[in-house]
N, C-alpha and C positions, 0 to 999 in steps of 0.2 A: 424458407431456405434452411437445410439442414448445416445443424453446428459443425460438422465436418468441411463443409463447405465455408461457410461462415470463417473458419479459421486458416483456410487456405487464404482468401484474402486478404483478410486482416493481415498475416503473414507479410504480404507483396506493400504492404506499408510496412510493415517491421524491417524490412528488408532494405527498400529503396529511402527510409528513413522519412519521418515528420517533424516538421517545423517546430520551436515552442509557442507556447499559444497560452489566453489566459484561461482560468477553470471553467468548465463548461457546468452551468446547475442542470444534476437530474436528481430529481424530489424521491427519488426510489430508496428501501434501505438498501444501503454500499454506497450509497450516492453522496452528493453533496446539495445542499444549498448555497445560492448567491445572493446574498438580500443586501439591496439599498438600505442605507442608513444615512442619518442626518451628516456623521462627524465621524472622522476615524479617532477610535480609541483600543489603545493596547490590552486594556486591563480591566475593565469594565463593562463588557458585554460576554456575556452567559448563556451558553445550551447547558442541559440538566446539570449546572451546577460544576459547568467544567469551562474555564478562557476560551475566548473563540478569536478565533485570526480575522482582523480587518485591514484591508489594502485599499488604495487609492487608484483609479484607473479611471481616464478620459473627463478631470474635473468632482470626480463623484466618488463615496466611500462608499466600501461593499462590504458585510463580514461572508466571510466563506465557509461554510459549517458543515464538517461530516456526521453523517445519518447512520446510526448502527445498523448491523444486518437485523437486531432486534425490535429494532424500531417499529412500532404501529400505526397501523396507515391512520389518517386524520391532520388535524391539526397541531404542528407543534410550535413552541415560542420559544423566542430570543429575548433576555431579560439586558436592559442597560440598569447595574446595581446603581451608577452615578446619577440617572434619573430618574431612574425608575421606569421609562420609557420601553414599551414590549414591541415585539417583530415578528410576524407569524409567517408560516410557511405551512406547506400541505403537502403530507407524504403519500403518495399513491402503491398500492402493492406492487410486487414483483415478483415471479417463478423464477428463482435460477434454476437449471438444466444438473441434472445428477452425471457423475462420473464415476467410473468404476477403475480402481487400478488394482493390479495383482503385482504383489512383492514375491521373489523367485523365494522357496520355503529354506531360507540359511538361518544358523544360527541368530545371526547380526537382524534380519530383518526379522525372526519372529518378536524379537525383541523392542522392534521399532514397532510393532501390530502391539504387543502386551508388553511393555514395560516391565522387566524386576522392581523389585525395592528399593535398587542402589541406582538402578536408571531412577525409579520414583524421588527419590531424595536429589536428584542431581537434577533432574527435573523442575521440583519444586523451588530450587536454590538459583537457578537459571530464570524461570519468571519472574523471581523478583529482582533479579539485576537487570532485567529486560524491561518491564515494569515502571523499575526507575529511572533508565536512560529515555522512558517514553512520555515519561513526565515534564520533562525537558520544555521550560518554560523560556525563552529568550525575547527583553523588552526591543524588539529592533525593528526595521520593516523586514515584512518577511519575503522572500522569493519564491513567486509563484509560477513564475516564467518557464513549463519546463521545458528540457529535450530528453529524445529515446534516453536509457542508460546501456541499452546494447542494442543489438543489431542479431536477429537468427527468426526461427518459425514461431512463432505463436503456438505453443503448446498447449497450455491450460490458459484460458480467461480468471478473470473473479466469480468470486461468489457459485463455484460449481459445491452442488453438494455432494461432498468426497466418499467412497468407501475402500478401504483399503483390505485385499481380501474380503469382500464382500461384508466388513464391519463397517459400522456408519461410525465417521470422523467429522471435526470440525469443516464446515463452509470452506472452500479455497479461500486463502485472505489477498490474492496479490494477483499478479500477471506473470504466467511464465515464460521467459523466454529461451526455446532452445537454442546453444550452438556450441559449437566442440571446447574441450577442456583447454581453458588457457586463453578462450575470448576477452578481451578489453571489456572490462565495466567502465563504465564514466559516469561522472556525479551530473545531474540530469538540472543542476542546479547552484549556484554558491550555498556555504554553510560551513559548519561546522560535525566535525566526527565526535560523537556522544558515546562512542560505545564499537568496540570490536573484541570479537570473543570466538570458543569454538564450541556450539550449542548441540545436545543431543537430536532435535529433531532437525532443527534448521542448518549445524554445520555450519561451518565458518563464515562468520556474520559481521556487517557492517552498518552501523545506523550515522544518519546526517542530517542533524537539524536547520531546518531551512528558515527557522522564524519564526515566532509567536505560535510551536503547538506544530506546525507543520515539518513531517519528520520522514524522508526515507530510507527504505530498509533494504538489504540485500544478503540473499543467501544459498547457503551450498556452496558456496564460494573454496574455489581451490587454492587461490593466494590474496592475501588483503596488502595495498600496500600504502596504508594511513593510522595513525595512529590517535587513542583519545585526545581532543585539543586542535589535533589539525585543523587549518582553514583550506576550505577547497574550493576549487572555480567550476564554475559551468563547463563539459567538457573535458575535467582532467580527469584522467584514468587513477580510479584507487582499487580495482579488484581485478581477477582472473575469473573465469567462470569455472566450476566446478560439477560436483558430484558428492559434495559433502553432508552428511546426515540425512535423513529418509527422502533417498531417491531412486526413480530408475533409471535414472541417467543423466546427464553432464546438462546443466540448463541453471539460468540465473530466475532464481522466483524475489518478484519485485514488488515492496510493499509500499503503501502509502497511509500516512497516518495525521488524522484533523483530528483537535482537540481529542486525543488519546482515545482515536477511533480510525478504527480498520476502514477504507473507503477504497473504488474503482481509481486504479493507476492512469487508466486511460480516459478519465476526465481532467486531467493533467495534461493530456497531450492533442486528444482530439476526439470530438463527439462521433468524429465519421467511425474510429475503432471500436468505439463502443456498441452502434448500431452495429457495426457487422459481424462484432464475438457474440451477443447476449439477444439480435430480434431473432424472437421464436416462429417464425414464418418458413 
């Protein structure tokens, strides 16, 4: 099926809205793992040297581990430092699909393609406050229960590889969803607001720590209305959608982030989204 299609669909869930559901494991980089484990522990179970989030569901402890797009297909391990006890999983390859976008040639947007110096410095000073609100470690149980955070088309999937002006840019990191300026975001989850800013490429930005490492993010955003600190419910509106920093139009691009790693939004909500943005058929 062609990805044009593919995201018609997928769409008609965005749309008519889906249920929350718990993490779906796909072994892929972007993906996640779900590994059974003995005992739930906060603090003491490790992917490459980074906390990993474990939840309890139907009797049974699971850690839930996001897979960088870096990552090498084979075998990888889960380390318990408390026991010493290892957890392996098996990462299988992936082709994401390339996208091409063209920026209209204005001053503002050649700028977004090649950066000045002063965008560079402001740039540079931007990842590390972004960086650190991603680091964002909370001993609690975490909420992995999600729901949509908006409601419009399905514009870009994850993991497309980008070119802007026909330059190769980073991996898509999120889900984008389009709908007109001024859409309702809602927190897809309880948690807490780590971080609200107005960033060079991403545009007015909202991050919410959902628990132990699991953290999402939203951006382009035309109005944010939460503040660092806030507690938020499943459900409640903290954002407008926008058109803010390198875009071509008004759409909430939606990130999800496992132990301080980029991973697919819509293992979050449902495997059937995924099968129908990303099978190459």
């Amino acid at each position: 099926m062609k990805l044009s299609n593919l995201l018609i669909l997928s769409a008609c869930l965005l749309l008519t809205g889906v249920a929350h559901a718990f993490p779906q494991q796909q072994l892929v980089p972007g993906g996640i793992a779900v590994v059974k484990i003995n005992e739930g522990s906060m603090s003491t179970l490790y992917y490459e040297s980074r906390k990993v989030l474990t939840v309890s569901k139907d009797n049974a402890w699971f850690a839930i581990v996001g897979i960088p797009l870096s990552a090498k297909t084979g075998k990888h391990v889960l380390i318990d430092k408390k026991t010493s006890q290892h957890f392996t999983f098996v990462v299988a390859d992936k082709d994401y699909p390339a996208q091409y976008i063209t920026l209209k040639k204005t001053a503002k947007n050649k700028r977004m393609i090649n950066p000045n110096k002063m965008d560079m410095d402001r740039i540079s000073a931007e990842r590390k406050t972004l960086s650190n609100a991603l680091a964002t470690w909370s001993n609690q149980p975490a909420h992995v229960d999600f729901i949509l955070p908006a409601h419009g088309r399905l514009s870009s999937p994850f993991g497309l590889k980008r070119f802007f002006n026909k330059q190769a840019r980073n991996p898509h990191s999120g889900l984008d969803i389009a709908a007109a300026k001024g859409a309702p975001v809602q927190a897809p989850a309880n948690g807490t607001v780590v971080d609200v800013g107005n960033y060079f490429f991403n545009g007015n930005t909202v991050l919410v720590d959902h628990g132990q490492g699991l953290i999402s993010g939203y951006f382009h955003l035309s109005k944010t209305l939460v503040g660092i600190g806030d507690k938020v419910s499943q459900g409640q509106k903290i954002a407008e959608i926008g058109a803010t920093g390198r875009v071509t139009g008004p759409h909430l691009h939606w990130n999800v982030y496992l132990n301080k790693t980029k991973v697919d939004p819509a293992y979050f909500i449902s495997d059937h989204i995924h099968q129908l943005t990303t099978n190459k058929k």
